[in-house]
Structure formats: structure tokens, C-alpha cells
C-alpha positions as CSV (number, residue, x, y, z in Angstrom):
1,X,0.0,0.0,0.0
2,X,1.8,2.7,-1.1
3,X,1.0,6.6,-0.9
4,X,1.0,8.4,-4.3
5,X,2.3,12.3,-4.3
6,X,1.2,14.7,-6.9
7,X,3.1,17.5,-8.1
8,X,6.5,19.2,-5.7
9,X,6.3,20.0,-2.1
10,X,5.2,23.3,-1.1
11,X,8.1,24.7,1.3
12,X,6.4,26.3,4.2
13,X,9.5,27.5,6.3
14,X,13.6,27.1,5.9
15,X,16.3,27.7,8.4
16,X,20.4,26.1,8.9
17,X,18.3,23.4,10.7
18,X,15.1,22.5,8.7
19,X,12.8,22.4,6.0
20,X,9.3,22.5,6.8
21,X,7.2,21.0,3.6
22,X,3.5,20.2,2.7
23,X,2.9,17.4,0.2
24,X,-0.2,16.5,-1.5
25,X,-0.5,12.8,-0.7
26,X,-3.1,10.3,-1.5
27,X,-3.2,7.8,1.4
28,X,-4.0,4.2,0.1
29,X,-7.4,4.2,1.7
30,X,-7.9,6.9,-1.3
31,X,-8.2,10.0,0.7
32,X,-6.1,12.7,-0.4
33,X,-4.6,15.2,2.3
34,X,-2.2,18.1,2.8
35,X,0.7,16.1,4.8
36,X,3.5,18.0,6.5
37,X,7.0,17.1,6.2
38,X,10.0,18.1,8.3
39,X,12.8,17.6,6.2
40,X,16.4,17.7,8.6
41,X,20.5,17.1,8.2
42,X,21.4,14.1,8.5
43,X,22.8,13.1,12.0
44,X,26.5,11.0,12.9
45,X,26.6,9.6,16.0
46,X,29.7,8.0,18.1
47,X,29.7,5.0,20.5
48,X,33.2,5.3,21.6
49,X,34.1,2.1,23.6
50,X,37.5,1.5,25.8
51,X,39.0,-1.5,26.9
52,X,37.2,-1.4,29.8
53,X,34.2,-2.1,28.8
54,X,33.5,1.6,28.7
55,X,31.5,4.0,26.7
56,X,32.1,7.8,26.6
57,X,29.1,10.1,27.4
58,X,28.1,13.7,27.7
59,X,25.8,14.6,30.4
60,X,23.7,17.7,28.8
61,X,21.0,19.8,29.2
62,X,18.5,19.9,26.2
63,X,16.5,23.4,27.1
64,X,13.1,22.4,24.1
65,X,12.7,19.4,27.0
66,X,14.1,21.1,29.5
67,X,15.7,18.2,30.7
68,X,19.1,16.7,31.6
69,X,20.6,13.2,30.3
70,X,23.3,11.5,28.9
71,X,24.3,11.0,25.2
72,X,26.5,10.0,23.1
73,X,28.7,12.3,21.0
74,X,26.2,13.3,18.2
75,X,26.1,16.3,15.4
76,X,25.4,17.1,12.2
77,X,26.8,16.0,9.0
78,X,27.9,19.4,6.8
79,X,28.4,19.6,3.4
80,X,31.4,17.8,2.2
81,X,31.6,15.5,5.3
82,X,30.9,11.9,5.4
83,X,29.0,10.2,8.2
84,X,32.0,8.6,9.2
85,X,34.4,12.5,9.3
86,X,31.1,14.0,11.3
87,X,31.0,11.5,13.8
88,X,35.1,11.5,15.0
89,X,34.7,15.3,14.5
90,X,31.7,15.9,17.0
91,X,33.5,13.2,19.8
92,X,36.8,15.6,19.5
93,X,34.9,18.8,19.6
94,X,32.6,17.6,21.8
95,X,34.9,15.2,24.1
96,X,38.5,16.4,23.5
97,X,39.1,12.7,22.6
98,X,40.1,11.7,19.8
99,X,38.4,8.4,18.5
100,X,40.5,5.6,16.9
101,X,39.1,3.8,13.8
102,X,35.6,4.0,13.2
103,X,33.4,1.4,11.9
104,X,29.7,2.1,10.9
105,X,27.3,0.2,14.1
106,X,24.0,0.7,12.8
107,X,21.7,3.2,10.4
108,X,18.2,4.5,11.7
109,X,15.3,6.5,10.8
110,X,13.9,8.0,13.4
111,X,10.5,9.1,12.9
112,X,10.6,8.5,9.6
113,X,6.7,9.2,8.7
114,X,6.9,13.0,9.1
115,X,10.8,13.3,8.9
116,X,13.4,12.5,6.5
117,X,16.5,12.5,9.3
118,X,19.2,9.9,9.2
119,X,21.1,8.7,12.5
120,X,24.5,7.1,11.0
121,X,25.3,6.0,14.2
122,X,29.3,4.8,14.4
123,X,31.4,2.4,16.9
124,X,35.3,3.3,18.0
125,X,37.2,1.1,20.4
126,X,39.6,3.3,21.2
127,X,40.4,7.0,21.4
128,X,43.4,9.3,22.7
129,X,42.6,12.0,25.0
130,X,43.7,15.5,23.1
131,X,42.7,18.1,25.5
132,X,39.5,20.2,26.9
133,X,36.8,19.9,24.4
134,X,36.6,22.8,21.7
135,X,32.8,22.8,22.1
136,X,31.8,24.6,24.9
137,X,28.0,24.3,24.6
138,X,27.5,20.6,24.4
139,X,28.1,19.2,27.7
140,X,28.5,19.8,31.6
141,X,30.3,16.5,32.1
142,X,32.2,13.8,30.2
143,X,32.8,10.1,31.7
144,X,33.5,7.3,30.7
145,X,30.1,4.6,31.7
146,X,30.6,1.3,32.2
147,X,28.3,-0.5,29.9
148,X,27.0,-2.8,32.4
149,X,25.2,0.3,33.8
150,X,23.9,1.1,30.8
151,X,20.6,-0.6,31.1
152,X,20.0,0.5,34.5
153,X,20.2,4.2,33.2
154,X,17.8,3.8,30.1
155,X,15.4,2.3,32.6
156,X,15.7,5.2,35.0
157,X,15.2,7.5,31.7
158,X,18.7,8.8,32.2
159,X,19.6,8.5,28.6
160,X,16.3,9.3,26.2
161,X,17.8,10.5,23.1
162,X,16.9,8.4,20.3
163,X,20.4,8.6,18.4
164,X,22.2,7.4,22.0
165,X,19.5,5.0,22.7
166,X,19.9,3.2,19.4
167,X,23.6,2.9,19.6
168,X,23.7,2.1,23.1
169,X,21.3,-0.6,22.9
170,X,23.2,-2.0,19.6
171,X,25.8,-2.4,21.8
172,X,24.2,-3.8,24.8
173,X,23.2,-6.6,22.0
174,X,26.7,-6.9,20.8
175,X,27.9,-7.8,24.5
176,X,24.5,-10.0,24.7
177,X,25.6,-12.2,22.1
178,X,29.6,-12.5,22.9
């Protein structure tokens, strides 16, 4: 059952961040409909593991929930940049570590019936510590979490971002099957 569009979207509202969009759609029951659209960069995120059985993580405040949590090093991909460049960039800006070799961990599409967004969410299992971070508005802490705590945390809805939760449980899964 697939939906059928007719003619270009209608852009409603652009910034640096997003696109809103309205689409004429035919739904498959046959109705036809104005459908809105929120078209967005695509997103790199960075599960950076030691050899402890560690993963590195920001605690942050996100002000449109007005909540604090932990996450994962996370930002957007810019022109030019592949996943894979925007994910060890955002861990050294954000971190001030340096990841070692990164290998893609899994893709997602959050939301993905009103939004276009892609999480390219990456692995590391090692990184060099550089120096203070070069980002100063990202984080009020940065440890390194033992993964065996991890679950405990998502339960206690310490870490509710979707682009940390998907990583973090991939590798909760990972250590599941070893």
C-alpha cells in the first residue's frame, strides 16, 4: 500500500536546521490530504568504547525538554563530510578525545513518517585524550560509563535521546551475544 504524491512540495518554512514541507498525498485508503514534512540534516553519532568495557558520554542539558541526560557524541553531518568525518569530528569537539578507527554500528530512521533524518550512528574502540573539548556548549560532564550500567540508566530515563539509545542498545546486544 503505497502513498501516491502529486506534483513538488510546497516549502512552508527554511532555516540552517530544517525544512518545513507540505505534500499532496493520496493515502491508500484513497483519501487525499495536505501532509506536513520536516525535512532535517542528517545526523552522525559515536559510540566510543574503551577497553574497559566503557563507553564515553556527555551529560547535557537539552533546554526544548528542559531536561538533563546522557548521550553520546552526536552532530550534524555538513556539506562535504561523510557520516564517518562528522562522527570522530563531533567526539573531538565535543569530548576532547580523539576516537580511533571508526566502523559504521547501525543506520536509523527515526521518525521517519513526518521526517526524513538519518542517524548514521558509528562504533570506536579506542580513542586518545587531546585536550579540553573545543565545544563549549554541548556538555556539563564527560565520563566514561561502564556498559554494564547502561541498562539500569535507560530504565531510570537517564539516557532518552533516540540517536544514543539506538547505539547504546546495539551495543548492549553486541555484548548479549559474545
Amino acid at each position: 500500500m503505497e502513498w501516491k504524491t502529486y506534483g513538488d512540495e510546497r516549502q512552508v518554512y527554511t532555516n540552517q536546521w530544517v525544512n518545513l514541507c507540505l505534500a499532496d498525498v493520496q493515502r491508500p485508503d484513497g483519501s487525499r490530504c495536505e501532509y506536513s514534512i520536516v525535512r532535517l540534516r542528517h545526523l552522525a553519532v559515536a559510540a566510543v568504547v574503551n577497553d574497559r568495557r566503557e563507553v564515553l558520554m556527555m551529560w547535557r542539558h537539552r533546554f526544548v525538554t528542559g531536561t538533563w541526560a546522557w548521550e553520546l557524541p552526536m552532530g550534524l553531518v555538513e556539506d562535504g563530510e561523510t557520516p564517518e568525518e562528522a562522527a570522530a569530528r563531533e567526539v573531538l569537539e565535543e569530548t576532547g578525545w580523539r576516537p580511533g578507527l571508526i566502523k559504521p554500528l547501525i543506520y536509523a530512521e527515526p521518525a521517519n513518517g513526518i521526517t526524513d533524518s538519518q542517524h548514521h550512528v558509528f562504533r570506536a574502540d579506542d580513542a586518545t585524550y587531546v585536550g579540553p573539548p573545543t565545544e563549549k556548549n554541548e556538555s556539563d560532564r564527560i565520563e566514561w560509563i561502564p556498559l554494564a550500567e547502561i541498562r539500569s540508566m535507560i530504565d531510570r530515563r537517564e539516557i532518552v535521546s533516540s540517536g544514543s539509545l539506538v547505539g547504546l542498545l546495539h551495543l548492549l546486544l553486541d555484548e548479549a551475544t559474545r
